[in-house]
N, CA and C of each residue as an Amber inpcrd file, in Angstrom:
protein
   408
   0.8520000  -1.1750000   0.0000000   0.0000000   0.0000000   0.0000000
   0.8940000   1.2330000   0.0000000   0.3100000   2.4530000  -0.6270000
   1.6100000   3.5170000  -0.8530000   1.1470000   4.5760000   0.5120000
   1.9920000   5.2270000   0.2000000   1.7200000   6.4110000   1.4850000
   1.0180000   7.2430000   1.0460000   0.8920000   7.3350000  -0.0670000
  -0.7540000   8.3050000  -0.0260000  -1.7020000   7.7290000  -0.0090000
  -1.6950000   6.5540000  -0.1070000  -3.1700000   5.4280000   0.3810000
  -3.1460000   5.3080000   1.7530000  -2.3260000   5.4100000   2.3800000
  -2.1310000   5.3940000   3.7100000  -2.8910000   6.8390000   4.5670000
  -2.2200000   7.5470000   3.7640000  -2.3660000   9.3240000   4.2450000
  -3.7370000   9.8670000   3.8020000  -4.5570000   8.7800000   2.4790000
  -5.5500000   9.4490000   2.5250000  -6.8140000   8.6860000   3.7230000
  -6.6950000   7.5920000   3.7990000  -7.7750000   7.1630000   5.3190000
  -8.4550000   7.9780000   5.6090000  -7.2420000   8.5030000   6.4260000
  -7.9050000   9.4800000   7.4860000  -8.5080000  10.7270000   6.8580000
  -8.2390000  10.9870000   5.9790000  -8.8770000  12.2480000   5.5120000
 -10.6320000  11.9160000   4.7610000 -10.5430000  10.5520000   4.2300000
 -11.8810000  10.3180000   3.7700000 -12.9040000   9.8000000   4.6570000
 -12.3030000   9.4260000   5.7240000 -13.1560000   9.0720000   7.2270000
 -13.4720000  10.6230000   7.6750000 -12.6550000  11.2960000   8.0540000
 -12.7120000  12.5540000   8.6490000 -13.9200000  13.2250000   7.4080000
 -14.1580000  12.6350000   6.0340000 -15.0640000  13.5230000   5.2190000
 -16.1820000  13.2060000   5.8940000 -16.6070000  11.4170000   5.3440000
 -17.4670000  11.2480000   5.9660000 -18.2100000  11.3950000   7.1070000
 -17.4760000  11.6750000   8.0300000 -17.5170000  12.0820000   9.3540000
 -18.3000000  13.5030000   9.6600000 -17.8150000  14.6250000   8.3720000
 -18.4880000  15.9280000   8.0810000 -19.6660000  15.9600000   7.4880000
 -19.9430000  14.4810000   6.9320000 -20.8780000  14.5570000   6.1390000
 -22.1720000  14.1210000   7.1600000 -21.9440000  13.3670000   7.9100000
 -22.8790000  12.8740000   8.3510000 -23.3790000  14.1530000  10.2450000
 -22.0000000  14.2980000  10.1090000 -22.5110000  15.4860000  11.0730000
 -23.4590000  17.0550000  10.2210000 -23.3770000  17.2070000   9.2330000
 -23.7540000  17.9700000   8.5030000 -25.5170000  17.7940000   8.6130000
 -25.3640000  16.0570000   8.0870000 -26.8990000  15.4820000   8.0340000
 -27.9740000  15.8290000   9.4010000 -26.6420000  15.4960000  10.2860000
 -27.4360000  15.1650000  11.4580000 -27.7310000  16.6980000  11.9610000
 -27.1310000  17.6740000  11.2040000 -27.8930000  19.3510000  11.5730000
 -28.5190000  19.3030000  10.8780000 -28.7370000  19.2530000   9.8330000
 -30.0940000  19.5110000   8.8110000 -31.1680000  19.2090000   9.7660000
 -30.9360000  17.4880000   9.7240000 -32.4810000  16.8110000  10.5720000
 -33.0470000  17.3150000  11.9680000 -31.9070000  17.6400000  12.8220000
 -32.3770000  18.0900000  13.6290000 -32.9210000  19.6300000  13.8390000
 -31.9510000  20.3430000  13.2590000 -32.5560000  21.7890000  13.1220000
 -33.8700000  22.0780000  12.2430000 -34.4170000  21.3250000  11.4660000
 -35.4380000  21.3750000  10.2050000 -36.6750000  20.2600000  11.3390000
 -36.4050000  19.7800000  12.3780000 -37.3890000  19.1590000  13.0200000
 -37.6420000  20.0730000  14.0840000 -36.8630000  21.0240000  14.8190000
 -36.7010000  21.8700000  15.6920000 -37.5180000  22.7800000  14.9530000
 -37.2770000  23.5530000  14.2470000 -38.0690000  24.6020000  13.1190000
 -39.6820000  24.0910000  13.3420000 -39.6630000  22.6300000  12.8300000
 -41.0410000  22.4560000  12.5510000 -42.1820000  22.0760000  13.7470000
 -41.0460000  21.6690000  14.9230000 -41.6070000  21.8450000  16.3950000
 -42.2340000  23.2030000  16.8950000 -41.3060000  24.2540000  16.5710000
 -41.4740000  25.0400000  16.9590000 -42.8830000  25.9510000  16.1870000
 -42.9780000  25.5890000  15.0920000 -44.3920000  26.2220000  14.2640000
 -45.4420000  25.5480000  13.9980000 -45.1220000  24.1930000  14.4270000
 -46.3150000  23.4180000  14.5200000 -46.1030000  22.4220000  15.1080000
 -46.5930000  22.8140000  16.5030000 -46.5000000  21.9660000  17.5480000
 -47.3090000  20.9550000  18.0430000 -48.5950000  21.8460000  17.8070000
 -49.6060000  20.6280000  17.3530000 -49.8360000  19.5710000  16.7870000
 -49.1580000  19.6470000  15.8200000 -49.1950000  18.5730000  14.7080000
 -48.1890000  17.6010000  14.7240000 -46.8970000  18.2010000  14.9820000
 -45.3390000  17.3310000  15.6550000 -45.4870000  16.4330000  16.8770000
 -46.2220000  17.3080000  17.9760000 -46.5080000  16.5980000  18.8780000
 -47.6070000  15.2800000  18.8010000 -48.7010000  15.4220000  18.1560000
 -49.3730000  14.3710000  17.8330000 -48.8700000  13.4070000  17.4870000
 -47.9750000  13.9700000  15.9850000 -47.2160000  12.7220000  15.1720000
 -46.2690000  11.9180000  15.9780000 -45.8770000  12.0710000  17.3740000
 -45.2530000  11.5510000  18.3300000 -46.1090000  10.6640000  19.6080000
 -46.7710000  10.9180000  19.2830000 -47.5740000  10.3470000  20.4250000
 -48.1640000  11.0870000  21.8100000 -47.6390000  12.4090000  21.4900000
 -47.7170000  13.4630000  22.8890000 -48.8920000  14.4820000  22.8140000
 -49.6280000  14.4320000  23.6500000 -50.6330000  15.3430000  23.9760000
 -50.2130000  16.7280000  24.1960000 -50.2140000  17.6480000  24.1640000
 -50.0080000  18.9240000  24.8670000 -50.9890000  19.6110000  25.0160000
 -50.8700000  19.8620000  26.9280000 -51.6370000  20.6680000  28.1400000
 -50.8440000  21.5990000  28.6200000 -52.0730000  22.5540000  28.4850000
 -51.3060000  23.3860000  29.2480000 -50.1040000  24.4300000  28.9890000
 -49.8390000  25.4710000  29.7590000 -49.1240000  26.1550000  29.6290000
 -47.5320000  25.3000000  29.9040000 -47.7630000  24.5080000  30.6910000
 -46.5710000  23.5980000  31.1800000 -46.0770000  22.3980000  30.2240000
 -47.2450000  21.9800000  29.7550000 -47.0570000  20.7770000  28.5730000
 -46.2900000  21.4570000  27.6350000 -46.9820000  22.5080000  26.8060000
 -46.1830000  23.2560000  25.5480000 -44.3650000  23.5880000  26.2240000
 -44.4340000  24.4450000  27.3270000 -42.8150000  24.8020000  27.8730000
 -42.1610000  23.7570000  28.0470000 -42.6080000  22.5290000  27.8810000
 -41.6650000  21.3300000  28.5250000 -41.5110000  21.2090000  27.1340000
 -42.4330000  20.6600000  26.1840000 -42.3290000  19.9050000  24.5930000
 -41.4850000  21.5600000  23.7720000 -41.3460000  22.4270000  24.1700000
 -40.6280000  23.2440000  23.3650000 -38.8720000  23.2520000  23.9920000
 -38.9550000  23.3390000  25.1990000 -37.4790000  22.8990000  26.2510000
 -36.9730000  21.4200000  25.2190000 -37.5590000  20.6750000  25.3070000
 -37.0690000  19.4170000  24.9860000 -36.7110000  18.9010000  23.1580000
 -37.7870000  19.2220000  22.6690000 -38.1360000  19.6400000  20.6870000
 -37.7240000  20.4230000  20.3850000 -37.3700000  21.4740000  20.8410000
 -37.0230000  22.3550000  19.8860000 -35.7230000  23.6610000  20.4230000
 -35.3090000  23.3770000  21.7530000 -34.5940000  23.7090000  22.5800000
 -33.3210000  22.7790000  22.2910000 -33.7230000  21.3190000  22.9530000
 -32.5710000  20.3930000  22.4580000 -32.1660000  20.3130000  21.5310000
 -33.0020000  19.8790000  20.6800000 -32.9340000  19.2150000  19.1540000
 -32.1670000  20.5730000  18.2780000 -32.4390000  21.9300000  18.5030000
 -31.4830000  23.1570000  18.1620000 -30.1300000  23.0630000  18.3610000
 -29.8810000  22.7040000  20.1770000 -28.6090000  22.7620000  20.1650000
 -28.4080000  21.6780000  19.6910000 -28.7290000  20.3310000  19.7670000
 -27.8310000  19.4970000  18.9920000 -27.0500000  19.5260000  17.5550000
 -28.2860000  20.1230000  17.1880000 -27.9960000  20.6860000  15.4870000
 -27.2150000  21.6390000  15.3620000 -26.8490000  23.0060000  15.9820000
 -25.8930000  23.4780000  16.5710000 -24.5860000  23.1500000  17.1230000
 -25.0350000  22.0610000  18.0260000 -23.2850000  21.5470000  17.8990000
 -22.8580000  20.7860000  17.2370000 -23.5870000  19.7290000  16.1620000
 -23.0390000  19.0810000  14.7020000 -22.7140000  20.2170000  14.1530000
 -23.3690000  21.5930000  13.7770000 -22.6330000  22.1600000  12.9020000
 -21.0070000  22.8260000  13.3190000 -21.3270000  23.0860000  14.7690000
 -19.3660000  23.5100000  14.9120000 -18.5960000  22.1660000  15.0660000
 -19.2000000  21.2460000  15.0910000 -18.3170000  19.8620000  15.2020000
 -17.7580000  19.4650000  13.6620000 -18.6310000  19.9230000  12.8410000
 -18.3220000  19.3550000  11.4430000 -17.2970000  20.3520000  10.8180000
 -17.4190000  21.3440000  11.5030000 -15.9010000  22.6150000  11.3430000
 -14.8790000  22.0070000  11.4220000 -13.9690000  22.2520000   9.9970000
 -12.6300000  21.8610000  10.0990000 -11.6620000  22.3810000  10.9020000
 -10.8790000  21.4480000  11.4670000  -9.7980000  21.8830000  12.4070000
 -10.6810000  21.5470000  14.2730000 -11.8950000  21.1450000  14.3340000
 -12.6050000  21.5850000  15.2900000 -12.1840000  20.1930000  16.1600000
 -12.1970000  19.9870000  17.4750000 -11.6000000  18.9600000  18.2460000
 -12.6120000  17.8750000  18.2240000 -12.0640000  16.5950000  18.2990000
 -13.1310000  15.8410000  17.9690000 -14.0660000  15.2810000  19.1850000
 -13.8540000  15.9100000  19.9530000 -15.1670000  15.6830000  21.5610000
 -16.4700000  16.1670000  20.9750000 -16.2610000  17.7020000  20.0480000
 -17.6510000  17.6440000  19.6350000 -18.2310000  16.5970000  18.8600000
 -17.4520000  16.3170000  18.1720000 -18.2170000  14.7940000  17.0430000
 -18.7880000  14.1910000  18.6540000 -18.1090000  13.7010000  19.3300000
 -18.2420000  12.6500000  20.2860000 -19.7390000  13.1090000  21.3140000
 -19.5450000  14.0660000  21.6450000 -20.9420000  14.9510000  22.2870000
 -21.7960000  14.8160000  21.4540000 -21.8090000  15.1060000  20.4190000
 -23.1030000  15.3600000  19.4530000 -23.6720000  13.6380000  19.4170000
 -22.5500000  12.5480000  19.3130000 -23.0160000  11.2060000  18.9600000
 -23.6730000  11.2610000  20.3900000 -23.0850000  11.1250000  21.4750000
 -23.8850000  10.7320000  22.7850000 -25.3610000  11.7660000  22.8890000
 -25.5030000  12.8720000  22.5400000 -26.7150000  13.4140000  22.4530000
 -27.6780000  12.7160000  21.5880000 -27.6140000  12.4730000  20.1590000
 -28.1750000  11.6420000  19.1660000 -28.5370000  10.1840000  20.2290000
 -27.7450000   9.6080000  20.4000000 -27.7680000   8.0800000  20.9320000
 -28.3540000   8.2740000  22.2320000 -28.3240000   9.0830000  22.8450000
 -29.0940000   9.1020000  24.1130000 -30.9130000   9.1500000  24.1010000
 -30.9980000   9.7300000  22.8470000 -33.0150000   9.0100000  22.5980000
 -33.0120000   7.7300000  22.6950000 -32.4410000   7.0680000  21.4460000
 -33.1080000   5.8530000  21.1210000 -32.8350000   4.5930000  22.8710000
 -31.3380000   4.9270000  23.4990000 -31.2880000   4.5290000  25.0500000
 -32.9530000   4.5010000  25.8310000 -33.1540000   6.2500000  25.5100000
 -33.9650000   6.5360000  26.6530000 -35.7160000   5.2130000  26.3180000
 -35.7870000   5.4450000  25.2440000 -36.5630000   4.1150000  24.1220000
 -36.3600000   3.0770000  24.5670000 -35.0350000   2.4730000  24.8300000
 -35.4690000   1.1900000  24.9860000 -35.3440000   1.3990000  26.7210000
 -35.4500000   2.0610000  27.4400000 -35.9060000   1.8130000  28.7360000
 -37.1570000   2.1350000  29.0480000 -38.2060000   2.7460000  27.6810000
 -39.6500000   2.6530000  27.4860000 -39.9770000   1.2530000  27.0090000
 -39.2550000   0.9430000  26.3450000 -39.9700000  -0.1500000  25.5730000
 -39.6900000  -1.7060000  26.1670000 -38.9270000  -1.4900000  27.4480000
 -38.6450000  -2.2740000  28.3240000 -40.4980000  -2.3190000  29.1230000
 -40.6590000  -1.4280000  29.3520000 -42.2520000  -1.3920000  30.2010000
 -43.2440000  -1.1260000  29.1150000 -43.0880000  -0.7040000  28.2440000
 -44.5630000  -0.3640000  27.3640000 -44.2050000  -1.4220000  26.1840000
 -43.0130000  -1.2500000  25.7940000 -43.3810000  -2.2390000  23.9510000
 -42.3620000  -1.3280000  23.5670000 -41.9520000  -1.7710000  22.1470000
 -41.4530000  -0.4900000  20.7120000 -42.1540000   0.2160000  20.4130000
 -41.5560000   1.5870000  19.9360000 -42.1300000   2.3240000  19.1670000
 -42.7620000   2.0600000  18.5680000 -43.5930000   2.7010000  17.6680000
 -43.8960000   2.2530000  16.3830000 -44.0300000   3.5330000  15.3170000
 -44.6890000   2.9230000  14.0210000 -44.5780000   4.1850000  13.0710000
 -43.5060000   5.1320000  13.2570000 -43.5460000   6.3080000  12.7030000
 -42.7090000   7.4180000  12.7960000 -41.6520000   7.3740000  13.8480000
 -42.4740000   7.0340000  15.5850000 -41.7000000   7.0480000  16.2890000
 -40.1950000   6.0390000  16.2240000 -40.7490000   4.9130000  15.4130000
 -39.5610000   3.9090000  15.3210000 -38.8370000   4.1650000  14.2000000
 -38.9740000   5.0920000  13.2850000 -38.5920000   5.1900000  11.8230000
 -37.1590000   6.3170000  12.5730000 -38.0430000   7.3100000  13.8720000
 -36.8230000   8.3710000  14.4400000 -35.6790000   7.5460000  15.0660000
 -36.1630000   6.8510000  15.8700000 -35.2020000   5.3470000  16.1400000
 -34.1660000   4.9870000  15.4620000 -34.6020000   4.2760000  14.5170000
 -33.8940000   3.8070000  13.2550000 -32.4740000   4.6950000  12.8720000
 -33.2980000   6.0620000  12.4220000 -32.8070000   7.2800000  12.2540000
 -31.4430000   7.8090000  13.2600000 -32.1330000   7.8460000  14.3890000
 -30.7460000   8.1880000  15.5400000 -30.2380000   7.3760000  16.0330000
 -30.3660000   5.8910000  16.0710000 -29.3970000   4.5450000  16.4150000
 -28.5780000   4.8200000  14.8740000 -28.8720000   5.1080000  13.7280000
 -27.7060000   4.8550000  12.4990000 -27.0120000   6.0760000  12.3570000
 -27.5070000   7.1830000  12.9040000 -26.4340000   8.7870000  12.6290000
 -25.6660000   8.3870000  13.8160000 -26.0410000   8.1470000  14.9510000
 -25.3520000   8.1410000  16.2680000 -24.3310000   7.2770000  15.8950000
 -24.1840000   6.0180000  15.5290000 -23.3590000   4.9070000  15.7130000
 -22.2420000   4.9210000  14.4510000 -22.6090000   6.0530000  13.4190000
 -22.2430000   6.2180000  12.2280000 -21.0270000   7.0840000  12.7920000
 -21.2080000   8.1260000  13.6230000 -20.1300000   9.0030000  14.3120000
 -19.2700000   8.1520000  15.2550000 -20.0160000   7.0700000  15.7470000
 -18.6440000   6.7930000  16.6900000 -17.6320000   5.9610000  15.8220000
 -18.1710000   5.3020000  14.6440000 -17.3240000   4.6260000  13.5940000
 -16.3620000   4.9210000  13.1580000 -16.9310000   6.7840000  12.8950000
 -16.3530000   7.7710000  12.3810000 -15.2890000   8.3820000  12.8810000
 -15.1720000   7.7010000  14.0710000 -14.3950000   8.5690000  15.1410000
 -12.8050000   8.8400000  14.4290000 -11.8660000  10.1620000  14.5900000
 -10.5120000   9.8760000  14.1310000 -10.0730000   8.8550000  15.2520000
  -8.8180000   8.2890000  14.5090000  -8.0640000   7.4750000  15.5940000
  -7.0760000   8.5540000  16.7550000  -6.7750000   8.2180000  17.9810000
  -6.3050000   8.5390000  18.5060000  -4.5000000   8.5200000  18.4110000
């Protein structure tokens, strides 16, 4: 193998790596957006009722609060030159739903519909970054 096959690795991992942190701001910031203007309708498509003055402040804290910064910190993570803890933060934020899921679905069941399609969705961006990880 030559040394620029060698030397390029890391640079086409490190693409992919931008690429998929890139993705994972789109989705989340463009779901945050759509939380935030139609909440009604997001929230349904999830399974969540919203009451109340307290229901909406919690489902906007959590939809569209989180899901911002996450998308927010994929995008300075996918910045070149940028240290790679953010890749690593952003994966444990992503991967920390589908966790919190299966300690629902331990007492209730799986998801289903949409909700399992988001699943799907953040078990393969999440696990895609730690793949992604540079080597140490």
């Amino acid at each position: 193998m030559s040394v620029q096959t060698v030397a390029a690795a890391p640079a086409r991992k490190q693409g992919w790596q931008r690429r998929v942190l890139h993705l994972i701001a789109y989705a989340y910031g463009l779901s945050a957006v759509a939380c935030l203007l139609f909440a009604d309708d997001m929230a349904a498509g999830m399974g969540i009722f919203l009451n109340g003055v307290d229901g909406y402040s919690q489902f906007y804290a959590s939809h569209v609060g989180v899901w911002g910064a996450t998308a927010l910190l994929a995008l300075f993570a996918a910045r070149q030159g940028e240290p790679p803890v953010l890749g690593d933060i952003t994966a444990m934020l992503v991967l920390a739903q589908p966790a919190g899921r299966l300690f629902a679905a331990i007492s209730f069941g799986l998801p289903q519909g949409f909700v399992l399609f988001m699943c799907a969705m953040e078990l393969t961006a999440g696990l895609a970054l730690l793949l992604l990880r540079p080597a140490r």
